[in-house]
C-alpha positions in Angstrom: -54.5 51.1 11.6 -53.9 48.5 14.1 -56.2 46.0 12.6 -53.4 46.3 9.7 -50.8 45.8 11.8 -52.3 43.0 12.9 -52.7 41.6 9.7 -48.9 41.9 8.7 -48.3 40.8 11.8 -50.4 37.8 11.1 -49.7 37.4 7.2 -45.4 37.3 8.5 -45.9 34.7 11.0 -47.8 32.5 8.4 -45.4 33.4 5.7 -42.1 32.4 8.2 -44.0 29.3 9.5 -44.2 28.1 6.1 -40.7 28.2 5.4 -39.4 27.0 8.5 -41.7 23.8 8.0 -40.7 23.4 4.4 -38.9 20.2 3.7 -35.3 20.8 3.2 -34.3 19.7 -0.6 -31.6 17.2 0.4 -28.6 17.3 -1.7 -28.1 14.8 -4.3 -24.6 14.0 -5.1 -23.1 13.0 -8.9 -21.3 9.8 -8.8 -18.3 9.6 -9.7 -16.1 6.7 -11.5 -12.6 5.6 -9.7 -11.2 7.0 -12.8 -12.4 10.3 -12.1 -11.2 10.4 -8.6 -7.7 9.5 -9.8 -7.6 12.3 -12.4 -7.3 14.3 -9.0 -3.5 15.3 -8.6 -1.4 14.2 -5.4 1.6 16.8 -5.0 4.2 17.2 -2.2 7.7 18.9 -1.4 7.9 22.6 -2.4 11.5 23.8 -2.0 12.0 27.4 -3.3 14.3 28.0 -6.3 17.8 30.0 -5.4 16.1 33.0 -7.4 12.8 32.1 -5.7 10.9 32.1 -8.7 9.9 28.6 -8.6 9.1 25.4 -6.3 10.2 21.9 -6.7 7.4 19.5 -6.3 7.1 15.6 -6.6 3.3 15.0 -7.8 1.6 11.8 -9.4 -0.5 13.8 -12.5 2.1 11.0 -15.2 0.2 8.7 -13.7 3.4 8.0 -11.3 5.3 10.3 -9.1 7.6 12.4 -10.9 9.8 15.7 -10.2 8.4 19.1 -11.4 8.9 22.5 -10.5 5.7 25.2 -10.6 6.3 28.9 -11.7 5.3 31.2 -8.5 4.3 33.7 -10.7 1.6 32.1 -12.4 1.5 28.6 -11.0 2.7 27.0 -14.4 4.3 23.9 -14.3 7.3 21.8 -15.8 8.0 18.2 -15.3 11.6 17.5 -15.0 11.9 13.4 -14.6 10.4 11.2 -16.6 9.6 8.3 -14.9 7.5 5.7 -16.1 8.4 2.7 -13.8 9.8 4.0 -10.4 8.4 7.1 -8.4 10.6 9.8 -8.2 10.4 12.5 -4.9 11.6 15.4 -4.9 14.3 16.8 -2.2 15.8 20.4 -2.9 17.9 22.2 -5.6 21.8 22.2 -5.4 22.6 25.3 -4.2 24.6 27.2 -6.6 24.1 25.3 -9.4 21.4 23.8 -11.7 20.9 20.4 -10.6 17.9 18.5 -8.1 18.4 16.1 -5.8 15.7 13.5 -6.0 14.7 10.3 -4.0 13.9 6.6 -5.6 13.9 3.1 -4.6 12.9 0.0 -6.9 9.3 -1.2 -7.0 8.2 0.2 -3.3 11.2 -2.1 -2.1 12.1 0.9 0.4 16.1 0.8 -0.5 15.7 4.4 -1.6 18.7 6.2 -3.1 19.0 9.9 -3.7 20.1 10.7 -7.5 21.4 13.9 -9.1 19.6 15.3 -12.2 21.0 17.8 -14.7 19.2 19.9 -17.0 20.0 17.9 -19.5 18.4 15.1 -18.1 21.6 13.7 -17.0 21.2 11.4 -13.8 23.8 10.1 -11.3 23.3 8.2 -8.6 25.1 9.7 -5.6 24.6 6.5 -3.0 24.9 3.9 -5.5 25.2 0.9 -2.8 22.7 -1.6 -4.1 21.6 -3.0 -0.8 22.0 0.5 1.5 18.9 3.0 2.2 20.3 6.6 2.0 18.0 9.8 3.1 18.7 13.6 2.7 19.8 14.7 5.7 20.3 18.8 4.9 22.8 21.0 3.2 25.5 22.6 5.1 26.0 26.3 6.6 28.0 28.0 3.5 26.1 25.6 1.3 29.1 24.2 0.2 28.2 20.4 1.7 24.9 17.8 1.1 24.6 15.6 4.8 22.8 11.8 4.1 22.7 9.1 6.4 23.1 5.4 4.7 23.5 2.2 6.2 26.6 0.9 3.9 28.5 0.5 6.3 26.2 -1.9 8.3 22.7 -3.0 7.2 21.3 -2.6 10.9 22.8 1.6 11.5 22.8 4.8 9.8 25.8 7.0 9.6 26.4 10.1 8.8 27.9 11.5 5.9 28.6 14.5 4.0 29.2 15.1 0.3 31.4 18.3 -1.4 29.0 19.8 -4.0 30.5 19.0 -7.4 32.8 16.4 -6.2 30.2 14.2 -4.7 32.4 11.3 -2.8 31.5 10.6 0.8 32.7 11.4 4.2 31.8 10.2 7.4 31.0 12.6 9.8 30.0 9.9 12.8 30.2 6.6 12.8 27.0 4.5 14.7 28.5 2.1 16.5 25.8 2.6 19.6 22.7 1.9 17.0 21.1 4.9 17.8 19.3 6.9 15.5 20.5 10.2 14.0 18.2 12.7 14.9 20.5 16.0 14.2 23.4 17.9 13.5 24.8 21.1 14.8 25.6 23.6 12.1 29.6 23.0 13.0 29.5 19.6 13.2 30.6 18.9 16.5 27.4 17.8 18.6 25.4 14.9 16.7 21.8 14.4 18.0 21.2 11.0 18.8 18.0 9.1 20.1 18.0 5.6 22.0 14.6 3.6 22.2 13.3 1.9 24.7 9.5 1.3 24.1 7.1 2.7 20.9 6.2 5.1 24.1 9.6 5.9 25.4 13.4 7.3 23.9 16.3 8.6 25.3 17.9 12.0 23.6 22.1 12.6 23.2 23.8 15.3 22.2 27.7 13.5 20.7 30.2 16.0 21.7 32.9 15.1 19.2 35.7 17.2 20.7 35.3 15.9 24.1 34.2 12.0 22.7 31.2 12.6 25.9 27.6 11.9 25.7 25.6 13.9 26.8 22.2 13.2 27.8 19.2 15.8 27.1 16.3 13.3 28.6 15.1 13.0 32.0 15.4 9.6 33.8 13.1 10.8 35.9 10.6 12.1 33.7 10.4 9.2 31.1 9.1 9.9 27.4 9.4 10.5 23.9 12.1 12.8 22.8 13.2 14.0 19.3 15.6 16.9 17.7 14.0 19.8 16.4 17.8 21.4 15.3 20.4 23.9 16.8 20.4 27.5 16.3 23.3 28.7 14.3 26.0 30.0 16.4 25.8 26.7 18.3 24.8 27.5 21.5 21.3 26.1 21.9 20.0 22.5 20.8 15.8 22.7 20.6 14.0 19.6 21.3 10.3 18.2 21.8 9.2 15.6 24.3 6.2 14.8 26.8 8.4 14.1 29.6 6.6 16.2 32.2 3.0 16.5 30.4 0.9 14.5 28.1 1.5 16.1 25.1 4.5 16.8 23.3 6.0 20.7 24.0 8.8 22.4 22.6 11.9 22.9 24.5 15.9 24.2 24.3 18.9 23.1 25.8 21.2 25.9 26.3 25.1 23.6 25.4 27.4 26.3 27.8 24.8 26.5 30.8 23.0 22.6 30.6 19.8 24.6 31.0 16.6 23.2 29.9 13.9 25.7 29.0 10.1 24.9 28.0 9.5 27.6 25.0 6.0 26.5 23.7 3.4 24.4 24.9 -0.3 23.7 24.6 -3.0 20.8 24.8 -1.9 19.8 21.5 0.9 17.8 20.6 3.7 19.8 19.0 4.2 18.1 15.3 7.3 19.7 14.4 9.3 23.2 14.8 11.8 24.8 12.8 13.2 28.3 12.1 14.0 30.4 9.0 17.1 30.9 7.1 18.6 33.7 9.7 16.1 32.7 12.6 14.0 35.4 12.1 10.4 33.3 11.9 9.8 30.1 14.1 7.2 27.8 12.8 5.5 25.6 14.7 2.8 23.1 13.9 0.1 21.7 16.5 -1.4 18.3 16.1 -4.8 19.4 17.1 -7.5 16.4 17.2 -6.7 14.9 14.1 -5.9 18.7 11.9 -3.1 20.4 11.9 -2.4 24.2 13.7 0.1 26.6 12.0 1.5 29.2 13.9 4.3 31.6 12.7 6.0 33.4 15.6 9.0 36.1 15.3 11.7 34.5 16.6 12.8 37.5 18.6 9.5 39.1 19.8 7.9 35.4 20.2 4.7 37.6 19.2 2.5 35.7 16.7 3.0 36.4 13.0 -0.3 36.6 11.6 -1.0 35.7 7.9 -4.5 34.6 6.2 -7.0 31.6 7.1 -7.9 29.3 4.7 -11.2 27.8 4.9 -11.4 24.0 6.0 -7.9 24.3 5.3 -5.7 21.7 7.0 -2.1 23.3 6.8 0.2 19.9 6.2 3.6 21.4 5.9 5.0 24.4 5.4 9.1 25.9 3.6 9.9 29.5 4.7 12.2 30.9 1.3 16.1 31.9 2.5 15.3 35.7 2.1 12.3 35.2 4.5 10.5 37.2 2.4 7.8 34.0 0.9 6.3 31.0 3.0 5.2 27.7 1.0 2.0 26.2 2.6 0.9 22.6 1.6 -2.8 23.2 2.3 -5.4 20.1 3.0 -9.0 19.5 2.9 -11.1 16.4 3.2 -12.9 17.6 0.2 -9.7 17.7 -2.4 -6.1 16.6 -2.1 -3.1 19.3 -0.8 -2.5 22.1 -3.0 0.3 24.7 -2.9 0.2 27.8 -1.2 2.7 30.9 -1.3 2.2 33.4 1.3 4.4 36.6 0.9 5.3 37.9 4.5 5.9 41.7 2.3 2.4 42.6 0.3 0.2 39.6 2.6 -1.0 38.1 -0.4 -1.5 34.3 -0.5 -1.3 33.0 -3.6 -3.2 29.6 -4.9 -0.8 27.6 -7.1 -2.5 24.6 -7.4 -5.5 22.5 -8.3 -5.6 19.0 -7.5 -8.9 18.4 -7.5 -10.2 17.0 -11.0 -12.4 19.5 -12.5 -15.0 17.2 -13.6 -15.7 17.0 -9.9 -17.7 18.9 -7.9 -16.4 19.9 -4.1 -19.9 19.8 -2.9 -20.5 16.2 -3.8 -18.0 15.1 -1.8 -18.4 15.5 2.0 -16.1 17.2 4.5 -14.8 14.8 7.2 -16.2 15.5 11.3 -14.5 15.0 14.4 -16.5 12.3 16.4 -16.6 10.9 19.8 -17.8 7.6 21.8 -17.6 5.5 24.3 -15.5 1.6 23.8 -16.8 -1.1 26.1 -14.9 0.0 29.5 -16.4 3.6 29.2 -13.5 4.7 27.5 -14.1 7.5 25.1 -12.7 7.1 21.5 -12.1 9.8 19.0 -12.7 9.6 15.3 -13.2 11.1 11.7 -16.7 10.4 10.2 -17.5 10.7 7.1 -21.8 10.7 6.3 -23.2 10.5 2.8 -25.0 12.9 1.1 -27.4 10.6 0.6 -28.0 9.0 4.0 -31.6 9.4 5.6 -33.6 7.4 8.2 -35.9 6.8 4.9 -32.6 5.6 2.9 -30.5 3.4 5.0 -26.5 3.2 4.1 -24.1 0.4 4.5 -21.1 1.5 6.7 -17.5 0.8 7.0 -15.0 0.9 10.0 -11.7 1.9 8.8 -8.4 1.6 11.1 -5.7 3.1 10.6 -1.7 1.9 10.5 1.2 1.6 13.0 0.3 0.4 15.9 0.6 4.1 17.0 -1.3 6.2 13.6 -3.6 8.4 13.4 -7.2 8.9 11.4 -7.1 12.4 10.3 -9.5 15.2 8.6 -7.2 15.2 5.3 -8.3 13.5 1.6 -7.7 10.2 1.0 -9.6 9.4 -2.5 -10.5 5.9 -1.6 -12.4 6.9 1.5 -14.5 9.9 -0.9 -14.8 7.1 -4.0 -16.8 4.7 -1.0 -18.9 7.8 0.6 -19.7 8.9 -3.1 -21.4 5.8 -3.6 -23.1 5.6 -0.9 -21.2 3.9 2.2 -21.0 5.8 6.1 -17.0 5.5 6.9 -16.3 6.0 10.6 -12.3 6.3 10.9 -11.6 5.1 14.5 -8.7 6.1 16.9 -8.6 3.4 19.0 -6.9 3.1 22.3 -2.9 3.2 21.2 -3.5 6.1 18.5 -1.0 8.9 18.4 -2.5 12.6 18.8 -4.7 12.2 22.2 -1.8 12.0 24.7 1.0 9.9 25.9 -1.7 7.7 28.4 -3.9 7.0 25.6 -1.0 6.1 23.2 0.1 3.2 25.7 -3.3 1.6 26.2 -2.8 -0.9 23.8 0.6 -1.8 24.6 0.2 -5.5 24.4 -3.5 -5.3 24.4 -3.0 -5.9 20.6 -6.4 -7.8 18.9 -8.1 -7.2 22.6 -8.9 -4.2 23.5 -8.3 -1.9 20.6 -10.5 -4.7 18.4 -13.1 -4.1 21.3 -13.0 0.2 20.1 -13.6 -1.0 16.5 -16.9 -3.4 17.5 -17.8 -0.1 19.5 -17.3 1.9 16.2 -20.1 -0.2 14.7 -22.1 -0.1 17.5 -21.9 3.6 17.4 -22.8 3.8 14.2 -25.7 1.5 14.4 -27.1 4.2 16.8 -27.7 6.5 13.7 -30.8 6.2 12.3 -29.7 6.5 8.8 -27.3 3.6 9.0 -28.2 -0.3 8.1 -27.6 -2.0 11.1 -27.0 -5.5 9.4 -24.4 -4.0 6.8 -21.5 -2.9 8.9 -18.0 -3.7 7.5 -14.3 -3.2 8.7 -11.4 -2.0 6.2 -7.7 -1.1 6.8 -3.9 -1.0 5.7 -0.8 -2.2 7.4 -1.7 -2.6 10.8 -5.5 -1.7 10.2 -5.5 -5.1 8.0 -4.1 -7.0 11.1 -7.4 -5.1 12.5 -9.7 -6.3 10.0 -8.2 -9.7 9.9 -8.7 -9.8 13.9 -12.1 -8.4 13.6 -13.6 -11.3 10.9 -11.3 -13.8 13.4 -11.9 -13.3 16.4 -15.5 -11.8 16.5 -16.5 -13.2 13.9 -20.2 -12.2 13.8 -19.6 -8.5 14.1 -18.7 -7.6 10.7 -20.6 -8.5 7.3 -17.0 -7.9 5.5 -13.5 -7.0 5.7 -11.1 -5.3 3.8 -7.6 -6.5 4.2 -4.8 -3.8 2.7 -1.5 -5.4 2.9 -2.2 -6.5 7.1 0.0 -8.3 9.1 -1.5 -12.1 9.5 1.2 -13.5 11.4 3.2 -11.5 13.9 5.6 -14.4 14.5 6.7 -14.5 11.5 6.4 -10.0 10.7 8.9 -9.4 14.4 11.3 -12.1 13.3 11.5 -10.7 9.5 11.4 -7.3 10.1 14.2 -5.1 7.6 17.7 -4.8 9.6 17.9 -1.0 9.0 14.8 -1.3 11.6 17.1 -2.8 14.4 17.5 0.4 16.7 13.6 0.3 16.4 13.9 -3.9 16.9 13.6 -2.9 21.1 11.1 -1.0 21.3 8.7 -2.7 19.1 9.1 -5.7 20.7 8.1 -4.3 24.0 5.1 -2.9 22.8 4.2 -6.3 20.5 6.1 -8.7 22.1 9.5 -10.5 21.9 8.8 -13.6 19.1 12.2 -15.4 20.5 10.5 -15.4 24.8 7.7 -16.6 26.5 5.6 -13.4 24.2 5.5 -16.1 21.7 2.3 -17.6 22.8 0.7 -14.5 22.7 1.7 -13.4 19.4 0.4 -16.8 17.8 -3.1 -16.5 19.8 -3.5 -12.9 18.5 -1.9 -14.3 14.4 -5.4 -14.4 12.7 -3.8 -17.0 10.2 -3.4 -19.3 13.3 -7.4 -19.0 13.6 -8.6 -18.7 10.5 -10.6 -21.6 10.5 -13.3 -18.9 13.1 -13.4 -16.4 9.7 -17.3 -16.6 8.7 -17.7 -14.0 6.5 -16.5 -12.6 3.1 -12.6 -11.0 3.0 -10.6 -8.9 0.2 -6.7 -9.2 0.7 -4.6 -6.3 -1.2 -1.0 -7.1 -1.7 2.4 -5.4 -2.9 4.5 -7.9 -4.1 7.9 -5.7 -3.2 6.2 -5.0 0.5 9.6 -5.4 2.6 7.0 -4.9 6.2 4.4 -7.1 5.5 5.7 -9.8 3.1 3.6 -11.1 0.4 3.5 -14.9 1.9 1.4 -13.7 4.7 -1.2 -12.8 2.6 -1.0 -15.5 0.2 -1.3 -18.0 3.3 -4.1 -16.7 5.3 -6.2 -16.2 1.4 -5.1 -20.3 1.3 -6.4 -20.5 4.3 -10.0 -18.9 3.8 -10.3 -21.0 0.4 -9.8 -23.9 2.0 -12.4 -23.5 4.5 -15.0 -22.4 1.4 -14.8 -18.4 2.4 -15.8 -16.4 -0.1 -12.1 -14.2 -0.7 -10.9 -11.5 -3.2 -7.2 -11.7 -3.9 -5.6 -8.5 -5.6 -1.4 -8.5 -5.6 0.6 -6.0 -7.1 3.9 -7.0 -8.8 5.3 -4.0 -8.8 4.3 -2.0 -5.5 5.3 -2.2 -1.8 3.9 -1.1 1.7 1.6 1.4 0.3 0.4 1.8 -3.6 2.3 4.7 -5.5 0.8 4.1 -9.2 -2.6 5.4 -10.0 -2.9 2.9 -12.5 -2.9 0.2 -9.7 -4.4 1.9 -7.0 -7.8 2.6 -9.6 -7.7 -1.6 -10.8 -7.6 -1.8 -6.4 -10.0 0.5 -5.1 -12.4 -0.2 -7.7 -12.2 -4.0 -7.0 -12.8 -3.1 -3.5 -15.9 -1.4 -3.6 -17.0 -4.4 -6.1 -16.7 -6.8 -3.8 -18.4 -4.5 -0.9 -21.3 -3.5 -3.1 -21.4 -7.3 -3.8 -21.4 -8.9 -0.2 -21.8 -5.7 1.9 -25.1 -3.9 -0.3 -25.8 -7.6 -1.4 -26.5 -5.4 -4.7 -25.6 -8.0 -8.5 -22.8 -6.3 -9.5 -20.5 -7.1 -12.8 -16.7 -8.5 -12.1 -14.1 -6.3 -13.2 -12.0 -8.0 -15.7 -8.4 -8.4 -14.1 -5.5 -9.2 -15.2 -4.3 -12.7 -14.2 -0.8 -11.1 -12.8 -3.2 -8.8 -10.6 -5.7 -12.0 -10.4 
């Protein structure tokens, strides 16, 4: 008997050996075409119906965004505009009638207007000022009045106004002589919200009381930091705010008007994103930037106990739209593995309801990869956070090129959520490490103000610590590191193949300031109350800051660039305007640099058209498959107006 037991014993031991020392099959991925990756949907918004049978959506699945609204009962959907030029977004339904608001400007120009639709089809443009910006700004208590801000009045400050429903002709409601900006309203219009900057870092918070003609301020002087509205409850008496004053991270906080009492009502070691409260204050939600992926929590308004509804797996909750019978909760839900999709969550039965599927169905989830939070240490010990993103396919036997993408601002963040470019580049095979260098939003006001004219020094120096991080993985070709970014991450990769020149094979330049010179002197004039602060975190073009803003201008230094660039450009960008690219591109050519030029006619800051962003990204991982993989490659045929 116990010579059989030994002999299972034995015989299991062998047996689980064997398995544990079996190879593990790795998983091979399907590759997937750019065209396939743009089949994928891009939806936001979700505003409930009066009847709260449907949502109103803005998603891209024309081909461009357009206005729909999806059936909560079976997740049906209808498009509403039909747009095949402009992108159209979404803002709310009139209340008590059958009309949407919507939100267009002309070829990413950023003038945006906001435009009434019937169901007819019928559309009016309610700010109709060619040159002014207008943005929703809310609907009033009896939901008899739309609120907007626009700068008619003066290119450089926003007023605000409010429209009659049905009649539709302005009136001002406060006038912005001081150049603040408008961050809220109380429900009877007396106390206007109003914040002052002083640095990227650093505001000051008003409350306008109209009655009196006083400001009132709701900062500290003595506890300097960022400050901005989060509403007023609505019988007046409290206004609820968010700063960092006394912390590093951004807490929630209310002002009680009668009193002048300041009380802290939720913080944690998170920033606070944003907080609002249902239709009768019943639920408060609040949302927690929590390294790099958001945090929902719902709490009863009353109690302050925790609501508690169901987790979605990997699920990155993005925004969220409580319904005015506080009876249904829209969730716009995120993975890394497929774009948002809609959520309704009834607070009633508990049943969350999918609505949407983004993701094309000719992919499959487990091809792509889900994004990991990473950490390492820059040059002065310094440790920097970031998303990674590993192919399936990487092994210390198979060696993958890598990329280095940055992020915008100065002051973005890399986070967990899908981007398709960055899945179309680790589908076929490259390592993406998103940095969030020193001056990144998320990780605390100290770490936010450590680039603070440090620009193309010491965040660069994170970036070259990226790459050296991810040369320390064993599945990663050393020699094949590049850089890629947009908007401020293109000044990155720009001052990357500048000034050190030898660190990356390639760059990828999308729409990136080349000359901050001439980018702080042209900036748009509906910027201005921003003009301050950016300036003290850049520098001042029209002072001494001038000589460091040219030393830090890649285009002033191009003549260092060694190694092969791509340059994406909107033609309609009104940030980064189109000659900066064209002139630094001049510049490479002429010193025999091996450059790809893309330009959009038709798009601004940021590609809205799937059309263009497939002709783009596809170009892009062309040319990195060409001088990045050093792989032959075919050209894509381009049109000459995209050259």
């Amino acid at each position: 008997m116990k010579k059989y037991q030994l002999f299972l014993t034995v015989a299991f031991l062998v047996a689980l050996f064997t398995m544990c020392s079996a190879p593990v099959k790795e998983h091979i991925p399907a590759k997937y075409s750019i065209e396939q990756f743009y089949k994928n949907k891009q939806i936001y918004g979700g505003t409930f119906s009066a009847d709260e049978s449907k949502l109103l959506v803005s998603s891209n699945e024309s081909g461009i965004y357009n206005v729909y609204e999806i059936s909560i009962s079976d997740g049906a959907q209808t498009q509403i505009t039909h747009s095949e030029i402009e992108s159209f977004f979404a803002i709310d339904y009139v209340p008590g009638t059958d009309q949407v608001l919507y939100s267009a400007d002309k070829g990413g120009n950023e003038i945006s207007h906001i435009y009434l639709i019937d169901k007819d089809g019928t559309t009016k443009d309610l700010t109709p000022e060619e040159e002014a910006k207008a943005w929703f700004a809310g609907w009033s208590l009896d939901k008899t009045h739309m609120y907007f801000g626009s700068n008619k009045r003066d290119p450089k400050y926003f007023d605000l106004y409010k429209m009659e429903i049905g009649i539709w002709e302005a009136e001002m409601l406060y006038q912005n002589d001081l150049g603040f900006s408008i961050s809220d309203y109380s429900w009877d219009e007396n106390y206007i919200a109003l914040t002052q900057s002083i640095t990227t870092s650093e505001n000051k918070l008003f409350l306008f009381d109209k009655a009196n003609n006083e400001m009132i301020e709701i900062s500290d002087s003595l506890n300097p930091g960022e400050y901005s509205g989060s509403g007023f409850s609505k019988d007046n008496a409290s206004f609820y705010y968010q700063t960092n004053a006394t912390g590093e991270f951004t807490y929630l906080a209310e002002y009680d008007i009668k009193s002048k009492e300041h009380k802290e009502l939720f913080k944690t070691n998170w920033d606070v994103g944003y907080s609002y409260v249902s239709e009768t204050e019943k639920y408060r939600i609040i949302a927690i930037n929590a390294d790099g992926k958001n945090q929902l929590i719902v709490k009863d308004n009353k109690t302050w106990e925790d609501v508690t509804f169901p987790e979605i797996p990997d699920g990155d909750i993005l925004a969220v739209s409580v319904s005015d019978s506080e009876k249904l909760m829209r969730l716009t839900v995120g993975t890394s593995k497929a774009p948002a999709n809609i959520y309704v969550y009834s607070f009633e039965t508990k049943e969350l309801k999918k609505l949407t599927h983004t993701l094309n169905p000719e992919i499959n989830a487990d091809d792509l990869v889900s994004a990991e939070v990473v950490r390492y240490k820059s040059f002065d010990g310094l440790e920097i956070p970031a998303i990674y993103y590993k192919p399936h396919i990487a092994s210390a036997k198979n060696k993958v090129p890598a990329l280095v993408w940055v992020h915008g601002g100065p002051g973005g963040q890399s986070r967990t959520g899908y981007f398709a470019l960055k899945q179309y580049l680790v589908n076929n095979g490259y390592a993406l490490l998103a940095v969030n260098n020193r001056g990144s939003s998320g990780y605390g006001k100290t770490f936010y103000k450590m680039d603070d004219q440090n620009h193309g020094d010491k965040d660069l120096q994170d970036c070259v610590y990226g790459k050296k991080y991810l040369q320390s993985l064993d599945y990663i070709d050393a020699d094949k590191i590049g850089i890629i970014g947009g908007s401020y991450g293109g000044y990155m990769t720009m001052a990357a193949m500048t000034f050190t020149p030898d660190e990356f094979k390639t760059g990828v330049n999308i729409f990136g300031v080349t000359n901050w010179l001439r980018t702080l002197n042209s900036i748009p004039p509906y910027w201005e109350s921003f003009r301050k602060a950016l300036y003290a975190e850049m520098g001042d073009p029209t002072t001494d800051d001038s000589v460091r803003l040219y030393n830090i201008s890649p285009l002033f230094h191009a003549k260092n660039i060694k190694n092969p660039v791509m340059v994406l450009q909107g033609a309609n960008d009104p940030r980064v305007l189109q000659v900066e690219s064209d002139e630094i591109v001049a510049a490479m050519k002429e010193n025999n640099i091996p450059v790809k030029y893309v330009v959009f006619p038709d798009e601004g800051h940021g590609f809205r058209k799937k059309e263009n962003e497939i002709k783009g990204y596809a170009a892009i991982l062309t040319f990195l498959d060409k001088y990045l993989k050093e792989v032959v490659v075919e050209e894509p045929i381009v049109e000459e107006a995209v050259e």
